[in-house]
C-alpha positions in Angstrom: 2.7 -59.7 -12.9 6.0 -61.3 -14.4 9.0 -60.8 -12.6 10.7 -58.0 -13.8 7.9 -55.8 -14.0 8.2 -56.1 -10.1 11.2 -53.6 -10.9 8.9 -50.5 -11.9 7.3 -48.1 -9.6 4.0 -48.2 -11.8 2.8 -45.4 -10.0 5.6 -43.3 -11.6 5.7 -45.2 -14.8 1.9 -44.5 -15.5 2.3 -40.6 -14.3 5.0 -40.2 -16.5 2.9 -41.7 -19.6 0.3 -39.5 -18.6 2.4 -36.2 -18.8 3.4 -37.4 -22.2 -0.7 -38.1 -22.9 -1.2 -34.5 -21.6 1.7 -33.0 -23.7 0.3 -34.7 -27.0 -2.9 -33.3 -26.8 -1.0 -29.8 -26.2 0.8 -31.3 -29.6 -2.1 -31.6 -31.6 -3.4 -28.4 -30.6 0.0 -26.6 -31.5 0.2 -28.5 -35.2 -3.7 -27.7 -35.9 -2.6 -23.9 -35.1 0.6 -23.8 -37.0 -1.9 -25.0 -40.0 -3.8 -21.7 -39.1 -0.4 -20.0 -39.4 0.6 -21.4 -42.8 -3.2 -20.8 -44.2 -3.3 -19.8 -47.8 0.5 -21.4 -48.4 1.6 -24.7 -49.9 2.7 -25.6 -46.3 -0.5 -25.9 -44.9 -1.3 -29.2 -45.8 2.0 -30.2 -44.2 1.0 -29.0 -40.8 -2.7 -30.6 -41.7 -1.0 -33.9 -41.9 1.3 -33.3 -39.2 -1.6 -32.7 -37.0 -3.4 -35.9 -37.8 -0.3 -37.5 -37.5 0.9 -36.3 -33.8 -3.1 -37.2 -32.5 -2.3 -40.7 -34.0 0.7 -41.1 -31.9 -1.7 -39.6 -28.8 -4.3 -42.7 -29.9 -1.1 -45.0 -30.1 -0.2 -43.8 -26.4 -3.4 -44.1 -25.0 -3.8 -47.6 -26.5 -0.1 -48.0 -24.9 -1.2 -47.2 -21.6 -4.1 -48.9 -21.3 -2.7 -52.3 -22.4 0.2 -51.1 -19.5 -2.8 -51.4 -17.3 -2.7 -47.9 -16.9 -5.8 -45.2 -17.3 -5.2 -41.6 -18.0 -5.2 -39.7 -14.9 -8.2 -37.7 -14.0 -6.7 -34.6 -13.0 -4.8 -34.6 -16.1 -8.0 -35.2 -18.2 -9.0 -31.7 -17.0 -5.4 -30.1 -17.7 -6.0 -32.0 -20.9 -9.1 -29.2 -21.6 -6.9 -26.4 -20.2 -4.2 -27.6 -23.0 -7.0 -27.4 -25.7 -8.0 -23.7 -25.2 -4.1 -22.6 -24.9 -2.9 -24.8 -28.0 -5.6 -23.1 -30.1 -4.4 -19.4 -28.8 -1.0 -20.2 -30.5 0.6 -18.5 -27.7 3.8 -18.7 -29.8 2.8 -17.0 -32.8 -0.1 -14.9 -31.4 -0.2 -13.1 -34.4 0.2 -16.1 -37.2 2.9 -14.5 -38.7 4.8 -16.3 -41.6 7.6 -13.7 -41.3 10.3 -13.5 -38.7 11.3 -14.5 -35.2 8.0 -15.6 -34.2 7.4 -18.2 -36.8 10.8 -19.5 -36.8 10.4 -19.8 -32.6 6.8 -22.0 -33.6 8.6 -23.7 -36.4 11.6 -24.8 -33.0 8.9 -25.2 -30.8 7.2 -27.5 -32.9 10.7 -29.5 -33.7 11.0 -29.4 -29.8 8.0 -30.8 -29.0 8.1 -34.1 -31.3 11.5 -34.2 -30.2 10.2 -34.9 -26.4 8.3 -37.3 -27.7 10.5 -39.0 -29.3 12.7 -38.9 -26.3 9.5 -40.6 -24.6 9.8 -43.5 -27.1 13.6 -44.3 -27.3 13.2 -44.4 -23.0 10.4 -46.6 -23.8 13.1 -48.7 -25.9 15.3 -49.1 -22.4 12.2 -49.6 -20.1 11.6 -52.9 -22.1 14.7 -54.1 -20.5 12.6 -55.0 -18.1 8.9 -54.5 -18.5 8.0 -57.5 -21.2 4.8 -56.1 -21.8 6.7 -53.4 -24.1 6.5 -54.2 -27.8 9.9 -52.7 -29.1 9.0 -53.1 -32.9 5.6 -51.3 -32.1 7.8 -48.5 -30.3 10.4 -48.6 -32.8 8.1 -47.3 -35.3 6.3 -44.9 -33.2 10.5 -43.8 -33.0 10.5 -43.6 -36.7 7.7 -41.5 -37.1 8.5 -38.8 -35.0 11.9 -39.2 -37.2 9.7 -38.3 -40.0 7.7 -35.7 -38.4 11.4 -33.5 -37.9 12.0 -34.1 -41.1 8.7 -32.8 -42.7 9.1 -29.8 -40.0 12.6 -28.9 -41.1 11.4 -29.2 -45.2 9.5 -26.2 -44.1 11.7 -24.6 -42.2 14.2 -24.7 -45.1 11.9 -23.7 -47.7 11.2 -20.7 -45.7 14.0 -19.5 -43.6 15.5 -17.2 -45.5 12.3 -15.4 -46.6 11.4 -15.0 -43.4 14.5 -12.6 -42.3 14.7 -11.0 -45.2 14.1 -6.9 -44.6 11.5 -5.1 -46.6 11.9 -4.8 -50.1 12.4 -1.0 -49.2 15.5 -1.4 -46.6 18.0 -3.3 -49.4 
């Protein structure tokens, strides 16, 4: 092990890259049902792509991890399956509404969620001050792409704000 990996608690490095394992999947789930949301609109391929996107960042964590030395945590595999069942429930928009609170609280959830994990990859950034292993070009893109991912988010959310609060044609 070099030297300044000797600095880490691994047992708390590799639980926190699990959460953020755990969380992605919860992110894919979320995306796939903001898709569902935006069904029969022009935005739905956005969340389509989001979606792929976010599980290629999961696939780019995993790979992470495991070349960390580190394996996904059992226990959080089976939160993992609990995260699949409540990310397709769109707890946040129950109702898949494209008008209103509710979508714009999915449309900050979603911002917020990317956001984390983005947060996850700039600490990443300062962890390779001392663990070598840490490829900081490698995480500076992963950085960039959740860059990108806001920004596709917020198109939408610009797109559609205003539509969305407006009152029925009937109360003007």
């Amino acid at each position: 092990m070099p030297e300044k990996t000797a600095q880490i608690d691994h047992r708390l490095y590799a639980a926190y890259l699990n959460e953020h394992l755990l969380a992605s999947e919860a992110g894919v789930k979320a995306f796939t049902a903001a898709a569902d949301t935006w069904e029969g609109t022009e935005h739905r391929s956005a969340f389509q792509s989001l979606a792929r996107q976010i599980d290629a960042d999961k696939r780019d964590l995993l790979s992470l991890m495991l070349r960390l030395g580190y394996r996904p945590h059992p226990v959080k595999k089976l939160l993992t399956a609990a995260a699949n069942t409540l990310g397709r429930l769109n707890p946040v928009n129950i109702f898949r509404s494209k008008k209103g609170g509710m979508t714009q609280l999915e449309l900050d959830v979603l911002v917020g969620m990317v956001r984390t994990k983005q947060m996850m990859w700039e600490t990443l950034q300062m962890v390779a001050d001392v663990d070598e292993r840490l490829d900081r070009a490698f995480i500076a893109d992963l950085e960039r792409r959740a860059e990108d991912q806001i920004r596709q988010i917020r198109e939408v959310n610009a797109e559609t704000c205003v539509r969305r609060f407006r009152p029925p044609a009937g109360d003007r």
